[in-house]
mmCIF file of the N, C-alpha and C atoms, coordinates in Angstrom:
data_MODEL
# 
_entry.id   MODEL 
# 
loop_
_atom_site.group_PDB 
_atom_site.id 
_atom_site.type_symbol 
_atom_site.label_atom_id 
_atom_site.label_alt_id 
_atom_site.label_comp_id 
_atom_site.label_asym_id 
_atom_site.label_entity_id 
_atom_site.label_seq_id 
_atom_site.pdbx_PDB_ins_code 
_atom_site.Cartn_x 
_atom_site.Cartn_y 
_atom_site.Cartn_z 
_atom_site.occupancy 
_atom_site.B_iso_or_equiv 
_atom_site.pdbx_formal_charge 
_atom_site.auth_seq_id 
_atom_site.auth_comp_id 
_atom_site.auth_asym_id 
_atom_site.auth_atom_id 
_atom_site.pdbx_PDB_model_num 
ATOM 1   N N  . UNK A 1 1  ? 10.831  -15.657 -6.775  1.00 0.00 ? 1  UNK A N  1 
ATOM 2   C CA . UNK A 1 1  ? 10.010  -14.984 -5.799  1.00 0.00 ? 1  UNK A CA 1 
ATOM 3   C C  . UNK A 1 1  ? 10.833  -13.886 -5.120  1.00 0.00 ? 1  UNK A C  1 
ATOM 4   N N  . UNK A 1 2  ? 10.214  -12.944 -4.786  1.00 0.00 ? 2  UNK A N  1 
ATOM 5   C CA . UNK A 1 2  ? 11.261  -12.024 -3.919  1.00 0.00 ? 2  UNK A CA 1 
ATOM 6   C C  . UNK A 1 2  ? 10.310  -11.391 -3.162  1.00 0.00 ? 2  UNK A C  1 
ATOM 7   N N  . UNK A 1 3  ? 10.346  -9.887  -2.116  1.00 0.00 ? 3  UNK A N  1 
ATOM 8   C CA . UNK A 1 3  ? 9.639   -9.964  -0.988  1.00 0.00 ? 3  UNK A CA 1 
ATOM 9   C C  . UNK A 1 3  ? 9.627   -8.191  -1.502  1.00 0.00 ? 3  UNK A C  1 
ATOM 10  N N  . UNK A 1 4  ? 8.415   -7.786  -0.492  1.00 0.00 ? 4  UNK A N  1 
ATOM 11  C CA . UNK A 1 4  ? 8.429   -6.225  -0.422  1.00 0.00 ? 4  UNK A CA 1 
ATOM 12  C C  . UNK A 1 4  ? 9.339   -6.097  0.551   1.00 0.00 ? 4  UNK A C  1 
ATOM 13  N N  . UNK A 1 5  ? 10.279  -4.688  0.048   1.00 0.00 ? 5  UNK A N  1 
ATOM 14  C CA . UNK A 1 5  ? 10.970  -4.667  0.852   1.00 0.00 ? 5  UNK A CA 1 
ATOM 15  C C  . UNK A 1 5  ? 10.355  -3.504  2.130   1.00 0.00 ? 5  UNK A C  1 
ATOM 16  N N  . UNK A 1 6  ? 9.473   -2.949  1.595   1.00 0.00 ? 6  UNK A N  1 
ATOM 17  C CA . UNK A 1 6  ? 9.007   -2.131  2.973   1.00 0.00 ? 6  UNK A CA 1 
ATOM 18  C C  . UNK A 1 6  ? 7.923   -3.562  4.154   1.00 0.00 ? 6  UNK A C  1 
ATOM 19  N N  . UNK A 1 7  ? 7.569   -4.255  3.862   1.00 0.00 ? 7  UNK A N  1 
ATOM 20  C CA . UNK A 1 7  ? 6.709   -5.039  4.398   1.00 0.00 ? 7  UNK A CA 1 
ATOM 21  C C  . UNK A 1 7  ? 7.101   -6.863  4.425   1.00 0.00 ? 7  UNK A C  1 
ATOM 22  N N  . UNK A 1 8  ? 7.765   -7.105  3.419   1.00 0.00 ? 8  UNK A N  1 
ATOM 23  C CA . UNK A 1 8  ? 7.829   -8.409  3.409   1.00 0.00 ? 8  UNK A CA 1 
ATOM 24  C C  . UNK A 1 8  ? 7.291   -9.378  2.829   1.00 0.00 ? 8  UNK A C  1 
ATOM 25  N N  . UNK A 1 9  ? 5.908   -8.904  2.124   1.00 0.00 ? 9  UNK A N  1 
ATOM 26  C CA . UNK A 1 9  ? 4.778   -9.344  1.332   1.00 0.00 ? 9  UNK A CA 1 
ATOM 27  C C  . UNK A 1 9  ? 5.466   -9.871  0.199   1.00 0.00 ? 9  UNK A C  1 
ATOM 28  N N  . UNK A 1 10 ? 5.071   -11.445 -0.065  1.00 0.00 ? 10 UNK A N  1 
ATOM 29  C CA . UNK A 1 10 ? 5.746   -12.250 -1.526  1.00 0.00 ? 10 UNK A CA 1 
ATOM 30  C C  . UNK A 1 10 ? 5.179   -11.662 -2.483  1.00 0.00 ? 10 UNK A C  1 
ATOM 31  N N  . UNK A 1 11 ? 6.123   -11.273 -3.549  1.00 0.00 ? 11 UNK A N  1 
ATOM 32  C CA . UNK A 1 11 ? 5.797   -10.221 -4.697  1.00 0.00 ? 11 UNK A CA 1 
ATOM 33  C C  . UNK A 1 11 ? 6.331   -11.605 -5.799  1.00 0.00 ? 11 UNK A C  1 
ATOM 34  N N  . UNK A 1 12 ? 5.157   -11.240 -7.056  1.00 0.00 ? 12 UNK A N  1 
ATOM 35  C CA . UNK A 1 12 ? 5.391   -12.396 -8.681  1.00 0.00 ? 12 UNK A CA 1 
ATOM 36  C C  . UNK A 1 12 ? 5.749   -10.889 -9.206  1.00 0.00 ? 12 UNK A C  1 
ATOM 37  N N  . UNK A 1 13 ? 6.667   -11.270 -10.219 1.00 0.00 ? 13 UNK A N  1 
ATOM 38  C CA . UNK A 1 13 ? 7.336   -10.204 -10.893 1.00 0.00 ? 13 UNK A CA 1 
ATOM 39  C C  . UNK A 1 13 ? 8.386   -10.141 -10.823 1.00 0.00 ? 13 UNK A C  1 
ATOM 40  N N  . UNK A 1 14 ? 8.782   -8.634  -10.705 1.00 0.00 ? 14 UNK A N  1 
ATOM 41  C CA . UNK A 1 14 ? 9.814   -8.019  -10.918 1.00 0.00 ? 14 UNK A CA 1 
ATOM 42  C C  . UNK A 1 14 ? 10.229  -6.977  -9.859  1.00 0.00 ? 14 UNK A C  1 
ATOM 43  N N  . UNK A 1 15 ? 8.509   -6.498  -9.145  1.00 0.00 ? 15 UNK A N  1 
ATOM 44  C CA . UNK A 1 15 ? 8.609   -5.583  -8.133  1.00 0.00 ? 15 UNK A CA 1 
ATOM 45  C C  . UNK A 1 15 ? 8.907   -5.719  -6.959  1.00 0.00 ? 15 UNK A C  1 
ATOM 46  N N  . UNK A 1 16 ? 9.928   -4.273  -6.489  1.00 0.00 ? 16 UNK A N  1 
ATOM 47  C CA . UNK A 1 16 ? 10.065  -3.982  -5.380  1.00 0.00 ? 16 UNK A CA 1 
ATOM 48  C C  . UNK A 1 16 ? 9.266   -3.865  -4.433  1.00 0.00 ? 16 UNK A C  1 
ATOM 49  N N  . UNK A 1 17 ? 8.213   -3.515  -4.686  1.00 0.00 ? 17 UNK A N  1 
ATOM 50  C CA . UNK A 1 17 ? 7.123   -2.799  -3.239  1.00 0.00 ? 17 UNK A CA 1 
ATOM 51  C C  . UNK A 1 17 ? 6.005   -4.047  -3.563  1.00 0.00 ? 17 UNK A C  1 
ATOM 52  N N  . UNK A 1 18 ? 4.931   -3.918  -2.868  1.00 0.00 ? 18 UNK A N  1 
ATOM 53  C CA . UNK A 1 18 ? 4.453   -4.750  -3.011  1.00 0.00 ? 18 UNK A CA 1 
ATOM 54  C C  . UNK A 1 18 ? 3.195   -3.362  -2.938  1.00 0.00 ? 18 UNK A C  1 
ATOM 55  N N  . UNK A 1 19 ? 1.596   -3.495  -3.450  1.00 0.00 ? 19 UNK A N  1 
ATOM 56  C CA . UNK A 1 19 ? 0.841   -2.156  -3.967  1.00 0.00 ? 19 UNK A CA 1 
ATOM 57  C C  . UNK A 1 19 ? 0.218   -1.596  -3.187  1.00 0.00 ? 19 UNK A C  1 
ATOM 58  N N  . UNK A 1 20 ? 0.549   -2.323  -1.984  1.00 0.00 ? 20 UNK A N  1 
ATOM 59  C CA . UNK A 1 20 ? 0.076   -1.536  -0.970  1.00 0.00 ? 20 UNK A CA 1 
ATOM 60  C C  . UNK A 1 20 ? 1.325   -0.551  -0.195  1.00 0.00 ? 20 UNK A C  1 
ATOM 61  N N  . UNK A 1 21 ? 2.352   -0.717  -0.829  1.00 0.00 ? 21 UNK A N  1 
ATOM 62  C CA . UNK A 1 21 ? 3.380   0.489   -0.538  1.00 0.00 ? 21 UNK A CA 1 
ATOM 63  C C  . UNK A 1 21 ? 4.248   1.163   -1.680  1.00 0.00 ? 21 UNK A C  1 
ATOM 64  N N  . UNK A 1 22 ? 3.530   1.016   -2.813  1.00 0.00 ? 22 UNK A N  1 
ATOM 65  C CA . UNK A 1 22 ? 3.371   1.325   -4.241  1.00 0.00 ? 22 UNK A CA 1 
ATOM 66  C C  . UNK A 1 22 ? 3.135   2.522   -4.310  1.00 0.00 ? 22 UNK A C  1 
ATOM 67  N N  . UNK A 1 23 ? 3.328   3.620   -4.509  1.00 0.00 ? 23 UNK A N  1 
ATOM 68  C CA . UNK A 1 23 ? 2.783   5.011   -4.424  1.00 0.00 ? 23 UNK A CA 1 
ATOM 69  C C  . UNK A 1 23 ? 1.916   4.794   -5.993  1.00 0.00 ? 23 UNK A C  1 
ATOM 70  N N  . UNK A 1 24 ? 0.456   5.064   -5.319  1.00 0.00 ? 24 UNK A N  1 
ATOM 71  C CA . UNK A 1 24 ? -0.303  4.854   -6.145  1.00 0.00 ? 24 UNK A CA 1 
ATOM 72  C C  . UNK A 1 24 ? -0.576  6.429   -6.853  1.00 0.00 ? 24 UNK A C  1 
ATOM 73  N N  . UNK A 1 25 ? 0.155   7.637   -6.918  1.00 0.00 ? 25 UNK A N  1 
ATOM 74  C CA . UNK A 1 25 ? 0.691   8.940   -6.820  1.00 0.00 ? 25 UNK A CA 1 
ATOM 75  C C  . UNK A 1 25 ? 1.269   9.132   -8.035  1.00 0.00 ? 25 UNK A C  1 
ATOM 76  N N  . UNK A 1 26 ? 1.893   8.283   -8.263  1.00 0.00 ? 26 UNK A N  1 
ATOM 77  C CA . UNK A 1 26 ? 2.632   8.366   -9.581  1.00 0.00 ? 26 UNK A CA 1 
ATOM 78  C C  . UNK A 1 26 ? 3.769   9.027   -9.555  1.00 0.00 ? 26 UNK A C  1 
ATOM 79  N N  . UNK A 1 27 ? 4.098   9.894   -10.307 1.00 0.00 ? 27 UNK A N  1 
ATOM 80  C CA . UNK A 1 27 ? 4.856   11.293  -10.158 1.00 0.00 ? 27 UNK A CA 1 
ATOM 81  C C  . UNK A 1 27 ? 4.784   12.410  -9.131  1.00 0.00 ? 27 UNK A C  1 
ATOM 82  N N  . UNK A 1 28 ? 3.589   12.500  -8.653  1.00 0.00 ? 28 UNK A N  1 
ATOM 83  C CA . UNK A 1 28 ? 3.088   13.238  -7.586  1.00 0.00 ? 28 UNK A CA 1 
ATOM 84  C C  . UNK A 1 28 ? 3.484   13.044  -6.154  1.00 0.00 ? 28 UNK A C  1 
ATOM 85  N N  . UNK A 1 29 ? 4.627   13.063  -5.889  1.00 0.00 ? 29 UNK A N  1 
ATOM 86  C CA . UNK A 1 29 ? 5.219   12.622  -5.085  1.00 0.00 ? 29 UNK A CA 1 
ATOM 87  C C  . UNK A 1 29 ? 4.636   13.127  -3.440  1.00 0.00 ? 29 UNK A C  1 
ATOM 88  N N  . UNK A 1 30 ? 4.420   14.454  -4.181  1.00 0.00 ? 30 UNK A N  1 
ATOM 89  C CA . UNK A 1 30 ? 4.350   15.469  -2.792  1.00 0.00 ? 30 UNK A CA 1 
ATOM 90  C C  . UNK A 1 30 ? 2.417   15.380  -2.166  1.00 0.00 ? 30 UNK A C  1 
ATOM 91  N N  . UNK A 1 31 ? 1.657   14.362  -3.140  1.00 0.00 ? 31 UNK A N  1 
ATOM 92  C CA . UNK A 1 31 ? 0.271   14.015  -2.311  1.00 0.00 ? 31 UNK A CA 1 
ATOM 93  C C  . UNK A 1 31 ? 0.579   12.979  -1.340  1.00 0.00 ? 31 UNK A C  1 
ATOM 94  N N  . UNK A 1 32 ? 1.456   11.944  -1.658  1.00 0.00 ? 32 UNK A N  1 
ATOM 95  C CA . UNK A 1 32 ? 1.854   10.790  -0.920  1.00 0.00 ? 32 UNK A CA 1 
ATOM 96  C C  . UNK A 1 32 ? 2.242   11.161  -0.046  1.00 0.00 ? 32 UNK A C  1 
ATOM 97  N N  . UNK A 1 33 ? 3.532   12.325  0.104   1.00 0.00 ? 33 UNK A N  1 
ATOM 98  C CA . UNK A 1 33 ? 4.351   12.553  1.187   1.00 0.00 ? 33 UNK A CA 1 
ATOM 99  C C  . UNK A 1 33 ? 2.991   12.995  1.952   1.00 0.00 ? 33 UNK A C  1 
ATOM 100 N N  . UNK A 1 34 ? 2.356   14.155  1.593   1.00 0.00 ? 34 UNK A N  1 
ATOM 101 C CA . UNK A 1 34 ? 1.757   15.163  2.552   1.00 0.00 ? 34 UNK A CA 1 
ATOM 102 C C  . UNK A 1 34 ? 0.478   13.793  3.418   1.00 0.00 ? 34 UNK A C  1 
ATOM 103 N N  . UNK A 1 35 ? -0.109  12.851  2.740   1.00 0.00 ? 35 UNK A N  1 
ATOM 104 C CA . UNK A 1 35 ? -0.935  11.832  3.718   1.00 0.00 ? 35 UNK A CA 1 
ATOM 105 C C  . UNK A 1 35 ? -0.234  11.325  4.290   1.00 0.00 ? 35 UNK A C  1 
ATOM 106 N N  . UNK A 1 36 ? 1.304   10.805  3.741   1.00 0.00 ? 36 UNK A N  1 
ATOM 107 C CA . UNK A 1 36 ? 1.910   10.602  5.241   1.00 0.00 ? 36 UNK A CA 1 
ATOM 108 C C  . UNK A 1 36 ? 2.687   11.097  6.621   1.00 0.00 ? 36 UNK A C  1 
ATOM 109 N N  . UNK A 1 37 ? 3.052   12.274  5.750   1.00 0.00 ? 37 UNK A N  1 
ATOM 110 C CA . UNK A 1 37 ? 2.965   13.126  7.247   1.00 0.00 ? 37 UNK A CA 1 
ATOM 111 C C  . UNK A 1 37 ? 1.868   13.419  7.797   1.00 0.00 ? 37 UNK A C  1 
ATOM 112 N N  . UNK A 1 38 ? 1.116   13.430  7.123   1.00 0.00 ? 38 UNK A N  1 
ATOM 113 C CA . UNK A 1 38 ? -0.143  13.768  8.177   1.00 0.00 ? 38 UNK A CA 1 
ATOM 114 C C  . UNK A 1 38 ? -0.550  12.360  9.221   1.00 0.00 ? 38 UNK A C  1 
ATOM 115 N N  . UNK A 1 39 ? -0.522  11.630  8.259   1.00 0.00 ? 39 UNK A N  1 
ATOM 116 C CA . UNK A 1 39 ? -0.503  10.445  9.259   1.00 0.00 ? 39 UNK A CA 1 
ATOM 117 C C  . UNK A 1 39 ? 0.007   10.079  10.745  1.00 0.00 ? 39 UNK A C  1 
ATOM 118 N N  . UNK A 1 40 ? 1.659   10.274  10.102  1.00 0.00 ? 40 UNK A N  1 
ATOM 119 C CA . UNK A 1 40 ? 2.582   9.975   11.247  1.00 0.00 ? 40 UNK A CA 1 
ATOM 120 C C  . UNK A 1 40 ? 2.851   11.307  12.341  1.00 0.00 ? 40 UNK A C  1 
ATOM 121 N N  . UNK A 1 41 ? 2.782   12.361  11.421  1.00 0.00 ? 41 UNK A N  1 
ATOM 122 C CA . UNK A 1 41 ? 3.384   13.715  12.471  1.00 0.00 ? 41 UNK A CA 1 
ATOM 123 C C  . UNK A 1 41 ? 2.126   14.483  13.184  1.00 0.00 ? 41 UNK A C  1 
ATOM 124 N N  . UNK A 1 42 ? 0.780   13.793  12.479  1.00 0.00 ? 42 UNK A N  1 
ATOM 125 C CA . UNK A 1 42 ? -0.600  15.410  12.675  1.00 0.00 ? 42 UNK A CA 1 
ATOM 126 C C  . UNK A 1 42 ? -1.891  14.197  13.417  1.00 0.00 ? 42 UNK A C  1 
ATOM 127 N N  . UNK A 1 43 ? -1.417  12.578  13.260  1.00 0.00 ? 43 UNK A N  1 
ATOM 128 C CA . UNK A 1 43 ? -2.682  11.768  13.775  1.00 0.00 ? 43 UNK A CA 1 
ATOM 129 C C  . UNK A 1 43 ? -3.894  11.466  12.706  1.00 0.00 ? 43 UNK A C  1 
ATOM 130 N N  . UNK A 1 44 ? -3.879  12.541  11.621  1.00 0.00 ? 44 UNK A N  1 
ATOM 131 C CA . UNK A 1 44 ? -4.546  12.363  10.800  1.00 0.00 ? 44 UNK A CA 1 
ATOM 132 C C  . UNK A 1 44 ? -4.696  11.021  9.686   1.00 0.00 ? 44 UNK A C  1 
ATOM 133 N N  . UNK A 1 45 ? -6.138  10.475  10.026  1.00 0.00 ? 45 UNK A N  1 
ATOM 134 C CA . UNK A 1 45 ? -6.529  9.042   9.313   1.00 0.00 ? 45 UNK A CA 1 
ATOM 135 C C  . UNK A 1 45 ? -7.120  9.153   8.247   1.00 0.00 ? 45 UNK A C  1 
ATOM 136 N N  . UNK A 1 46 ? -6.204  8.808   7.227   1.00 0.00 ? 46 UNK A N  1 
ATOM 137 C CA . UNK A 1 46 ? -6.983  9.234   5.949   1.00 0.00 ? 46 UNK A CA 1 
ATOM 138 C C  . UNK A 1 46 ? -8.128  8.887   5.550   1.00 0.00 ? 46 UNK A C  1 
ATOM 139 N N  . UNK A 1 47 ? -9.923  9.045   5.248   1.00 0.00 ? 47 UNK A N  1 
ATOM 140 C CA . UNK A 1 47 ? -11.091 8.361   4.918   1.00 0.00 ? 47 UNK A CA 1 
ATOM 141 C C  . UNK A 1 47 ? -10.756 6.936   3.856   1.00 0.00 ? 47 UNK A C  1 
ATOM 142 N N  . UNK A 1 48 ? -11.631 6.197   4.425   1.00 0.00 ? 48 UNK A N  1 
ATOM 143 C CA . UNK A 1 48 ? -11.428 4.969   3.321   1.00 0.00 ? 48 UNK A CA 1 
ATOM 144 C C  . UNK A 1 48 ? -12.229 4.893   2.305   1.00 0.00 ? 48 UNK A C  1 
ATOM 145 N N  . UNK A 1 49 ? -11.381 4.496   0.891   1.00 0.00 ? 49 UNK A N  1 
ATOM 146 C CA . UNK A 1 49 ? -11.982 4.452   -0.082  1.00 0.00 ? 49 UNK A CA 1 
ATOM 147 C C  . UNK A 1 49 ? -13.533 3.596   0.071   1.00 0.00 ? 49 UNK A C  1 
ATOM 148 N N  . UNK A 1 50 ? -14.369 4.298   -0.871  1.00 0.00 ? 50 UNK A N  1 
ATOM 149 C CA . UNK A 1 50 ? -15.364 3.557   -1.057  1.00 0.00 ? 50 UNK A CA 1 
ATOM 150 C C  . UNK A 1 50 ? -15.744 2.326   -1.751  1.00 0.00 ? 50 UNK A C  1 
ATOM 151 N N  . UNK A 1 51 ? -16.196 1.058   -1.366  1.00 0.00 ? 51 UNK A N  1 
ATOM 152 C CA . UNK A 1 51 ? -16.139 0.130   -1.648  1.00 0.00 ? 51 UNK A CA 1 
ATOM 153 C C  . UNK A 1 51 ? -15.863 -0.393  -3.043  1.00 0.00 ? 51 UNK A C  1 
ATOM 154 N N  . UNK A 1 52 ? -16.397 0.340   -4.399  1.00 0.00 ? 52 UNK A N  1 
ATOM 155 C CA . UNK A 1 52 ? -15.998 -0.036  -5.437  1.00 0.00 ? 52 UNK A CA 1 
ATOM 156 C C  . UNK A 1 52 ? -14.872 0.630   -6.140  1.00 0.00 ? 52 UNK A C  1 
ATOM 157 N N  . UNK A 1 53 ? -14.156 1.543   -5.178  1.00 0.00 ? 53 UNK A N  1 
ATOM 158 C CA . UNK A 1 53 ? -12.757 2.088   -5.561  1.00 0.00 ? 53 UNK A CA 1 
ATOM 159 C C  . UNK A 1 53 ? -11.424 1.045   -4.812  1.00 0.00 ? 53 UNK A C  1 
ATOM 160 N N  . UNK A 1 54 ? -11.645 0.546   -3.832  1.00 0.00 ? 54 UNK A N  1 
ATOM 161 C CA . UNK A 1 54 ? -10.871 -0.577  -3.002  1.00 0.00 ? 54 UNK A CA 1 
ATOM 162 C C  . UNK A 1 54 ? -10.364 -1.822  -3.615  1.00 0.00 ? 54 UNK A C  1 
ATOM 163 N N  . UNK A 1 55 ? -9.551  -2.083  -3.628  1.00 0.00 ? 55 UNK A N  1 
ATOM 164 C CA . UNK A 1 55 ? -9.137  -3.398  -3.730  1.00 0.00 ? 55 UNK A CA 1 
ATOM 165 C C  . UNK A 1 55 ? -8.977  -4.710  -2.968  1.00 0.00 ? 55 UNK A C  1 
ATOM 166 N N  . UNK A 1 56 ? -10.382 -5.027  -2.044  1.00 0.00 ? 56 UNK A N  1 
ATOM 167 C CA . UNK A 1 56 ? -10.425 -5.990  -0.717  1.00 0.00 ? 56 UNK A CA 1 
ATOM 168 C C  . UNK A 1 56 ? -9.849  -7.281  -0.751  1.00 0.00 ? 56 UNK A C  1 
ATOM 169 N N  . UNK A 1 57 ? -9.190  -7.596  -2.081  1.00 0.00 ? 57 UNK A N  1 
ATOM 170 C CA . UNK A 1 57 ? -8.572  -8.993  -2.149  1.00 0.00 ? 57 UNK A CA 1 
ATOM 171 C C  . UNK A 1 57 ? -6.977  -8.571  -1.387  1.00 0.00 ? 57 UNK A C  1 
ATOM 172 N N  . UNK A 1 58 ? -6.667  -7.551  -1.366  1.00 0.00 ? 58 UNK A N  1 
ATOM 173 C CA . UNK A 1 58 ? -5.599  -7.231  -1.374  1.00 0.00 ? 58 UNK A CA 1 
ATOM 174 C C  . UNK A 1 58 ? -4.810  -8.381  0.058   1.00 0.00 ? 58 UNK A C  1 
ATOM 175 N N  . UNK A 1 59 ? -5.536  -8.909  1.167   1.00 0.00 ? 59 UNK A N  1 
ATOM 176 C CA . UNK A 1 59 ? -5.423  -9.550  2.075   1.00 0.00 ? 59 UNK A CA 1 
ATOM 177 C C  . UNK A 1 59 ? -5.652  -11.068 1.544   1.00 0.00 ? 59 UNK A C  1 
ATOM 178 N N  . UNK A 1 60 ? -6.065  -11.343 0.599   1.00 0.00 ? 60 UNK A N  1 
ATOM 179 C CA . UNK A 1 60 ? -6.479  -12.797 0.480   1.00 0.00 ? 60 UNK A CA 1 
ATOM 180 C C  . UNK A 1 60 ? -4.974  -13.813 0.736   1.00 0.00 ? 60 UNK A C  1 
ATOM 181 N N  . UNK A 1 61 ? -3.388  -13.288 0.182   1.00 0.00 ? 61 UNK A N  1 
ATOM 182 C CA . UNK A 1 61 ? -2.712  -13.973 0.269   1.00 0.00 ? 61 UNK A CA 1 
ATOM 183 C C  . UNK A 1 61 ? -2.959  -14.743 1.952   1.00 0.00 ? 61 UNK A C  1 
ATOM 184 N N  . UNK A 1 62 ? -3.202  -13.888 3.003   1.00 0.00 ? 62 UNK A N  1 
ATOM 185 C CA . UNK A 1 62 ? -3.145  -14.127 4.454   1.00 0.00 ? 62 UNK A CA 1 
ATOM 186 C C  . UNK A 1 62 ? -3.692  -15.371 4.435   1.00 0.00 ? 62 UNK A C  1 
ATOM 187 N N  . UNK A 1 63 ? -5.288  -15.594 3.795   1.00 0.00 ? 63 UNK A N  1 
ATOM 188 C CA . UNK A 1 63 ? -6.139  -17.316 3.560   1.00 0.00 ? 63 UNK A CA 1 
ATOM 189 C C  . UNK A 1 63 ? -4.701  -18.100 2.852   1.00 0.00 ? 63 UNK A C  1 
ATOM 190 N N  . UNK A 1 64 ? -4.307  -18.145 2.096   1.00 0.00 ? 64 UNK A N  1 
ATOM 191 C CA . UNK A 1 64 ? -3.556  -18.722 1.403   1.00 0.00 ? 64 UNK A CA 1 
ATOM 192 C C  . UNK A 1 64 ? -2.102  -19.693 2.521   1.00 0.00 ? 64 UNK A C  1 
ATOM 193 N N  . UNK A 1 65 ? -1.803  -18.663 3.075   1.00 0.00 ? 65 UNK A N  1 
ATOM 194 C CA . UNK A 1 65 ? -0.302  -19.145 4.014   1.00 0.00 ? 65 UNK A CA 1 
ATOM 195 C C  . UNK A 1 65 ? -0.470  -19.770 5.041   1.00 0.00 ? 65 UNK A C  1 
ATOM 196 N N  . UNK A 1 66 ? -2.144  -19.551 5.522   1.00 0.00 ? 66 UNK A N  1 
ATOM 197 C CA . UNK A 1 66 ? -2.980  -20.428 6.829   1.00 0.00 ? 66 UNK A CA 1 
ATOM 198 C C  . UNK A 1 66 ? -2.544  -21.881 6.554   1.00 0.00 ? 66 UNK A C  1 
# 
């Protein structure tokens, strides 16, 4: 078992991040950067994906550790 290291989240595998701090970007480094500066430096909240683009299990571990 090992942990994300940006978050702490128990990761199966091999991975470092866990996919919610996964740059889902790929190579594209500079879309990731620019939502998060906008985030942190401009206030800007990025729109949320629409329901069948989301991944809502992504929280289920939280039921699990209860």
């Amino acid at each position: 078992m090992s942990l994300c290291a940006s978050c702490g989240l128990q990761l199966t595998g091999d991975a470092a991040l866990c996919p919610h701090h996964h740059c889902v970007y790929g190579d594209d480094w500079a879309v990731a950067n620019r939502i998060m500066c906008d985030f942190f430096h401009r206030g800007k909240v990025p729109s949320r994906l629409m329901a069948a683009e989301r991944d809502d299990d992504f929280w289920a571990h939280a039921s699990e550790a209860a």
